[in-house]
C-alpha positions as CSV (number, residue, x, y, z in Angstrom):
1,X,-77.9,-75.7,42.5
2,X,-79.8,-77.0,45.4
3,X,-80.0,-75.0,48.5
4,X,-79.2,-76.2,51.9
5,X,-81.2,-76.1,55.1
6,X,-79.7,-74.3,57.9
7,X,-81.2,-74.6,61.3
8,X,-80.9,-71.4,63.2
9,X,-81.1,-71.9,67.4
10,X,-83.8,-69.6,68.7
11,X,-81.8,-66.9,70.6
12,X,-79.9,-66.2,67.4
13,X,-83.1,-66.5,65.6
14,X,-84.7,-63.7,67.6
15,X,-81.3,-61.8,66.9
16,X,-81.3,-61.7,63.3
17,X,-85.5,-60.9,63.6
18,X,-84.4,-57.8,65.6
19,X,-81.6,-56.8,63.6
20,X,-84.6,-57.2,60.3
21,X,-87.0,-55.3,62.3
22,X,-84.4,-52.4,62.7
23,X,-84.2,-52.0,58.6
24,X,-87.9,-51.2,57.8
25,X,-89.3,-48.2,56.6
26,X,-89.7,-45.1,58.7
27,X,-92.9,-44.2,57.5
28,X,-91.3,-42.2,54.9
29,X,-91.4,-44.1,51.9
30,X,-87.3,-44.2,52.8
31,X,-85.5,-47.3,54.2
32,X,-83.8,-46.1,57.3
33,X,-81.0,-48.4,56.5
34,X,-78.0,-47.0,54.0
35,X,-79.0,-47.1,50.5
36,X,-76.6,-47.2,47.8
37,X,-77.2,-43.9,45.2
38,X,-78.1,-44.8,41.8
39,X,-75.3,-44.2,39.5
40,X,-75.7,-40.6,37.9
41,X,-75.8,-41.1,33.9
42,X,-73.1,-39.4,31.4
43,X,-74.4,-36.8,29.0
44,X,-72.8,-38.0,25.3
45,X,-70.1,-35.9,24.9
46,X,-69.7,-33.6,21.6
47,X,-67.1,-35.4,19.3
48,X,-64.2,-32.6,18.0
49,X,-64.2,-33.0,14.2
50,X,-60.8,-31.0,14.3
51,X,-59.2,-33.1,17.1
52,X,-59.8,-36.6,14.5
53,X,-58.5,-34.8,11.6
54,X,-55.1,-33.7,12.9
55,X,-54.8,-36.8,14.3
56,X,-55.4,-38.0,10.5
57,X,-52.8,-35.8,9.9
58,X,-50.0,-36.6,12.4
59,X,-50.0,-40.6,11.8
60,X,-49.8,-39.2,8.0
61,X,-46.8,-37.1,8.6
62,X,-44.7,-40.1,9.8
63,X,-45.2,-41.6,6.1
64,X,-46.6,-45.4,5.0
65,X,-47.1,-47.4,8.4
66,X,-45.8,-50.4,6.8
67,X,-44.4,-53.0,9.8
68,X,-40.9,-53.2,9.7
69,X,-40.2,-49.9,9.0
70,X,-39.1,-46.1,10.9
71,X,-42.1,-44.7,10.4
72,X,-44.3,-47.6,11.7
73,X,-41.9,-48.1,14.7
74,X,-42.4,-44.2,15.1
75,X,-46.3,-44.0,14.5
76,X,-46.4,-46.7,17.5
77,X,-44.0,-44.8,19.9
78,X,-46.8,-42.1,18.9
79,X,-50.3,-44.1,19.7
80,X,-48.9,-45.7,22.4
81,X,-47.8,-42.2,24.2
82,X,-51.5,-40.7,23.2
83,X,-53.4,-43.6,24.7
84,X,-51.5,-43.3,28.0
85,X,-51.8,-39.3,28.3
86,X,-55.4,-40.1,27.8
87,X,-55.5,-42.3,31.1
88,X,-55.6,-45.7,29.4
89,X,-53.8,-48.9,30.5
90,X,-51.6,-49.9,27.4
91,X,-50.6,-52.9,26.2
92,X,-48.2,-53.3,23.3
93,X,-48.9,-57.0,22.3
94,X,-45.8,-57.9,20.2
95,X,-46.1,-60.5,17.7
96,X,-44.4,-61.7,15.0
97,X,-46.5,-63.0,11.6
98,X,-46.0,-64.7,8.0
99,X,-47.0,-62.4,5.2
100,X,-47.7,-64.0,2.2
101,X,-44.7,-63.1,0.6
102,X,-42.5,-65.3,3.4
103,X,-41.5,-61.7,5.0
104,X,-41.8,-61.9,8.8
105,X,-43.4,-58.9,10.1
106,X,-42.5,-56.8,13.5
107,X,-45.9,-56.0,14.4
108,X,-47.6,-54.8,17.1
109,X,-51.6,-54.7,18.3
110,X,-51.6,-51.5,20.5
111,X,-54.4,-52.2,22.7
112,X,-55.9,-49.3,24.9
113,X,-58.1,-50.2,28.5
114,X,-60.4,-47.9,30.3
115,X,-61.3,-49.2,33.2
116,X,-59.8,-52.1,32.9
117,X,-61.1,-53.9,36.1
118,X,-64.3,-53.7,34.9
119,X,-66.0,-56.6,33.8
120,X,-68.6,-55.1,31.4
121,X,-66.7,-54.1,28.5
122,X,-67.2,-53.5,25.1
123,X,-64.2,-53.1,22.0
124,X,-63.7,-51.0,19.7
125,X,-61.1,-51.5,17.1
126,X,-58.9,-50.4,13.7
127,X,-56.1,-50.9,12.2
128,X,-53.2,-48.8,12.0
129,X,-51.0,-50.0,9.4
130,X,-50.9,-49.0,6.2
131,X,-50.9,-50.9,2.4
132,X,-47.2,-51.5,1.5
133,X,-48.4,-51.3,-2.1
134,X,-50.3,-49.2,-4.6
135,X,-52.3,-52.2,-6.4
136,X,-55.5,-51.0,-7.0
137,X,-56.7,-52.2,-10.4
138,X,-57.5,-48.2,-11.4
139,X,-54.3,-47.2,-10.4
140,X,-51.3,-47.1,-13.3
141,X,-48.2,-45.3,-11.1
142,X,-45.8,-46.4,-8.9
143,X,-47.8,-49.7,-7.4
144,X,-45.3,-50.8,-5.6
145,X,-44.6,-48.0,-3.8
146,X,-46.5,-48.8,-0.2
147,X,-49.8,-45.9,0.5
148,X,-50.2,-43.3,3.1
149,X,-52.9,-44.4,4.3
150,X,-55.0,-41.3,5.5
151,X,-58.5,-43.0,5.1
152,X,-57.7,-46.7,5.1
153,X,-56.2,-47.0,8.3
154,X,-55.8,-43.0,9.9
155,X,-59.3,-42.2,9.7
156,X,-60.2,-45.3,11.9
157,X,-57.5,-44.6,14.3
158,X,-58.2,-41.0,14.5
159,X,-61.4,-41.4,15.5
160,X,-60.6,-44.0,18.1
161,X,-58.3,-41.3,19.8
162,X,-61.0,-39.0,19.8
163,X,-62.7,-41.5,21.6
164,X,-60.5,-42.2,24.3
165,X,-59.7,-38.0,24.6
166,X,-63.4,-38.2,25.6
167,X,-63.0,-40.5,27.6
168,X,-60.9,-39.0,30.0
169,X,-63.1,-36.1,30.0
170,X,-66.1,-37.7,30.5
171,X,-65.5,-40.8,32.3
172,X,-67.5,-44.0,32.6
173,X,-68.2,-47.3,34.7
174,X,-67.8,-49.5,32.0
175,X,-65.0,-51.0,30.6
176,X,-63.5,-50.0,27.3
177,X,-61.2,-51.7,24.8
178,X,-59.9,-49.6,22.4
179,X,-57.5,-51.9,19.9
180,X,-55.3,-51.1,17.1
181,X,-55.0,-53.8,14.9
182,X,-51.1,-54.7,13.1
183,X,-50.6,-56.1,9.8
184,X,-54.3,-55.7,8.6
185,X,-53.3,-54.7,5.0
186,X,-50.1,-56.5,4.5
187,X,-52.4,-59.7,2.4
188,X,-51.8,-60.6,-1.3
189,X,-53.9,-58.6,-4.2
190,X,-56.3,-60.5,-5.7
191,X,-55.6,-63.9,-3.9
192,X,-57.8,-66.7,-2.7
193,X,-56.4,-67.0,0.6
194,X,-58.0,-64.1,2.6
195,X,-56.4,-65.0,5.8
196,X,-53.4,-63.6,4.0
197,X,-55.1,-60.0,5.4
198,X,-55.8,-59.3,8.8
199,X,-52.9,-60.8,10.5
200,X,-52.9,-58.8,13.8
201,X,-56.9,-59.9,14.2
202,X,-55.7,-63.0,14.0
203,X,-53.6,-63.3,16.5
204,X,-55.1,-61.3,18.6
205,X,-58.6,-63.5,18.7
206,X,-56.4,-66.5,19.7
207,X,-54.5,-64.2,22.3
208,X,-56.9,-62.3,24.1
209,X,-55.8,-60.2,26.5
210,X,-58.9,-60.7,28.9
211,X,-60.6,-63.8,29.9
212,X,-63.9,-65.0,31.5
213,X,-66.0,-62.5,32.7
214,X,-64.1,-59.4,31.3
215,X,-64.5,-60.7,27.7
216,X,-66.2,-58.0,25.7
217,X,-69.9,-58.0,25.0
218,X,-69.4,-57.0,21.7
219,X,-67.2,-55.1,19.2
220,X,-67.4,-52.3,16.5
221,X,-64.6,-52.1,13.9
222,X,-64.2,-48.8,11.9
223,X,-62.3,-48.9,8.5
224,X,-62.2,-46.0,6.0
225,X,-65.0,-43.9,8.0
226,X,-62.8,-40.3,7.0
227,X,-63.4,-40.0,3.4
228,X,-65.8,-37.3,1.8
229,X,-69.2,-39.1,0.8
230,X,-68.8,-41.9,2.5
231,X,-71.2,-44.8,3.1
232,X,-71.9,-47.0,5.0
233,X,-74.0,-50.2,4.2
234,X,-75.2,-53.0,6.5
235,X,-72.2,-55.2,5.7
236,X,-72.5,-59.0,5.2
237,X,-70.9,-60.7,7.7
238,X,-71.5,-58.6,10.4
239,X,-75.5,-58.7,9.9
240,X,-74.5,-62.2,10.2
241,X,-72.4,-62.7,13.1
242,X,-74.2,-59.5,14.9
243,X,-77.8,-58.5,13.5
244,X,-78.9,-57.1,16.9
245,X,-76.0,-54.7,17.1
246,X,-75.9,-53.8,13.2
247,X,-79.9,-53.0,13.3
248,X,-78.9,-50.9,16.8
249,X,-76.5,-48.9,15.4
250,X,-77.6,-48.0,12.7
251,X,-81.0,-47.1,13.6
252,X,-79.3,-45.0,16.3
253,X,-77.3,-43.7,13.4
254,X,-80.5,-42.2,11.5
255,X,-82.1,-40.8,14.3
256,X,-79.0,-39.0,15.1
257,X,-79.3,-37.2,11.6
258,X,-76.7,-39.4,9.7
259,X,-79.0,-41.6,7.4
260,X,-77.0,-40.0,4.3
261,X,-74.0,-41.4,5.9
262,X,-75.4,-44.9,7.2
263,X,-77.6,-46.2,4.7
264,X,-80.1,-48.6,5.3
265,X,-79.1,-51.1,2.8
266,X,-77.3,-54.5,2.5
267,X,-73.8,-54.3,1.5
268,X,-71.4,-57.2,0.2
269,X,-69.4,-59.6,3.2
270,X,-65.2,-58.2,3.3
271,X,-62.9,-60.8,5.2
272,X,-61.8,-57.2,7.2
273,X,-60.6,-57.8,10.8
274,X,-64.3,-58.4,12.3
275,X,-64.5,-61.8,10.8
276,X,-62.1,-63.4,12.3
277,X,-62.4,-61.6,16.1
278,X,-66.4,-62.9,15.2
279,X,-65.0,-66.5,14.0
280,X,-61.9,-67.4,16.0
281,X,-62.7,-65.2,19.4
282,X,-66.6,-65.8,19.2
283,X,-66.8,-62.2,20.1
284,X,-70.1,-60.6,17.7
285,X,-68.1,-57.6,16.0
286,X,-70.0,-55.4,13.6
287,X,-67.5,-53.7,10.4
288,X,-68.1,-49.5,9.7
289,X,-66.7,-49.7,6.6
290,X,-67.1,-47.4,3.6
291,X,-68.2,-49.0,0.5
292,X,-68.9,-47.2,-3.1
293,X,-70.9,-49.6,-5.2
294,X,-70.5,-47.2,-8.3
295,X,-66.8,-47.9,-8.7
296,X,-64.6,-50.4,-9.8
297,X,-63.4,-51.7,-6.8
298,X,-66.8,-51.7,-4.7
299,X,-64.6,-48.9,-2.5
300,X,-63.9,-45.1,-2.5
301,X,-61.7,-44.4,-6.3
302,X,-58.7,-43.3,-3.7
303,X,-58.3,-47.1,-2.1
304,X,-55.2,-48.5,-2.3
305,X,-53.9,-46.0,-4.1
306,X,-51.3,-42.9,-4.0
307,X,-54.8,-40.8,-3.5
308,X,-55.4,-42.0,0.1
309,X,-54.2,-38.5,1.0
310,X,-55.3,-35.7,3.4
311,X,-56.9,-34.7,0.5
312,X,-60.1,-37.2,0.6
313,X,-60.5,-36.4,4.3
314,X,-63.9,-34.8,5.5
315,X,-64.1,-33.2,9.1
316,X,-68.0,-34.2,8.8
317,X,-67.7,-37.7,7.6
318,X,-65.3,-38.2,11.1
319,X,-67.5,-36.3,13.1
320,X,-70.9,-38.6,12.0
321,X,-69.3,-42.0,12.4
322,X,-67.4,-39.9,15.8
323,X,-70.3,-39.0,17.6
324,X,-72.2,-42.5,16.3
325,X,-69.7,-44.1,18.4
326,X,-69.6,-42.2,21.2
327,X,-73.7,-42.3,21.8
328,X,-73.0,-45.7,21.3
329,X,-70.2,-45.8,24.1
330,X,-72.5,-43.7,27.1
331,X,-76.1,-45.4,25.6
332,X,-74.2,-48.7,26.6
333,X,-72.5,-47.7,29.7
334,X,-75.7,-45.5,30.6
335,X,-78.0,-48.8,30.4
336,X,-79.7,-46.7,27.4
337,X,-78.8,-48.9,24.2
């Protein structure tokens, strides 16, 4: 942009020069002008172990959070309610998707804003529904009976509300997008088309719900971070899409104490709900995402199976990926990551 000349008459010239001359420094080393304060930092709050693992517990208790069903039309009457006793501005964003089986799904991504004026922001996500089937390869009963869900699906969730409890407790400048992704687990077994999964992601990285300059720096999904040894590799697509972040985080991770927990090495690439918020919204969105390169499945033995119980939940594994996040939250909105 070029800038413009302006010819300033000399009475108002010796005006402003006066007004200038009445700003300078006492002497002091202190402008005797009003200064703004600098913006006191937030201390990382302590993430509550117990607090995740009832809510684990609670979105259990309403059953399989398949979409369509009571228990998922429950289980969102539920989130929803949490998220606003926590402060946040909700918004349920209603959509209605093509599984691969031709059934149209009622789904909703329940989206969660802290300060939601602000126009540094940053999102952190999960989804909430749960597999409508039991087709793992290593499981032999009931398969198409649809999952709880505690660890694929709850544990991300649960520690998102943790989150957003601290949240209120310990508030920030910066803006926070807390979303709950719909239909992430609803795609076919074993098929070629992976867009079959992740159907709320989907839709909502062509539907935004901000714009311009409120459009979030960057994102960090969390999927199956509840269950007892968990680990967590640097996984493909987000070292792709988001090296800086990945190597951040997890370096953060280790110093923290949790190197058992996030391991330093490369894992396989999952078409999970971060690729497509990193290929259809542009938006650089890292995956925490358990992966057990011993088994059959490259996952935990219990995935996708009638195991995803409260019984593979660990208070610590929620607590080290919990208070990950939340250093990674106040770091951020602190200037400090």
């Amino acid at each position: 942009m070029q800038m413009k000349k302006i010819f300033i008459p000399s009475v108002l010239g010796v005006l402003l020069l006066a007004g200038l001359s009445g700003c300078q420094s006492d002497g002091s080393g202190q402008s005797s002008a009003e200064e703004a304060p600098p913006k006191e930092k937030v201390p990382v709050p302590k993430f509550e172990r117990d607090s995740a693992y009832r809510f684990v517990e609670k979105q259990v208790a309403f059953g399989p959070r398949v979409p369509n069903t009571d228990a998922h039309r429950a289980c969102k009457q539920w989130l929803v309610g949490q998220f606003k006793g926590y402060g946040a501005k909700v918004i349920e964003q209603d959509f209605q998707a093509t599984a691969y089986t031709g059934d149209k799904l009622q789904a909703t991504n329940i989206i969660a804003q802290f300060n939601p004026e602000a126009t540094k922001r940053i999102v952190l996500a999960a989804h909430w529904d749960s597999r409508p089937f039991a087709d793992s390869p290593i499981n032999e009963e009931r398969k198409d009976e649809p999952i709880l869900g505690a660890d694929d699906g709850g544990s991300g969730v649960a520690v998102l509300l943790e989150v957003a409890r601290q949240l209120q407790a310990h508030p920030v400048g910066m803006g926070v997008d807390i979303v709950l992704f719909d239909a992430e687990d609803y795609g076919e077994s074993g098929g070629e088309r992976a867009e079959s999964y992740a159907l709320g992601s989907q839709y909502w990285s062509r539907n935004l719900h901000v714009s311009g300059k409120q459009r979030p720096k960057y994102g960090i999904l969390l999927d199956m971070v509840g269950a007892e040894g968990a680990r967590f590799p640097k996984e493909y697509y987000s070292v792709q899409f988001a090296p800086r972040i990945v190597n951040k985080v997890w370096k953060l991770a280790q110093n923290m104490g949790y190197s058992n927990y996030f391991v330093n090495e490369s894992g396989g690439g999952i078409t999970d709900d971060h690729y497509f918020v990193n290929t259809i919204a542009k938006i650089p969105m890292i995956d925490i995402i358990n992966r057990q390169p011993g088994t059959q499945t490259g996952f935990g033995e219990h995935w996708h199976t009638h195991n995803d119980n409260m019984d593979v939940i660990d208070r610590r594994t929620l607590r080290a990926v919990g208070q990950v996040l939340l250093a990674v939250v106040y770091r951020e909105a602190n200037g400090d990551f």
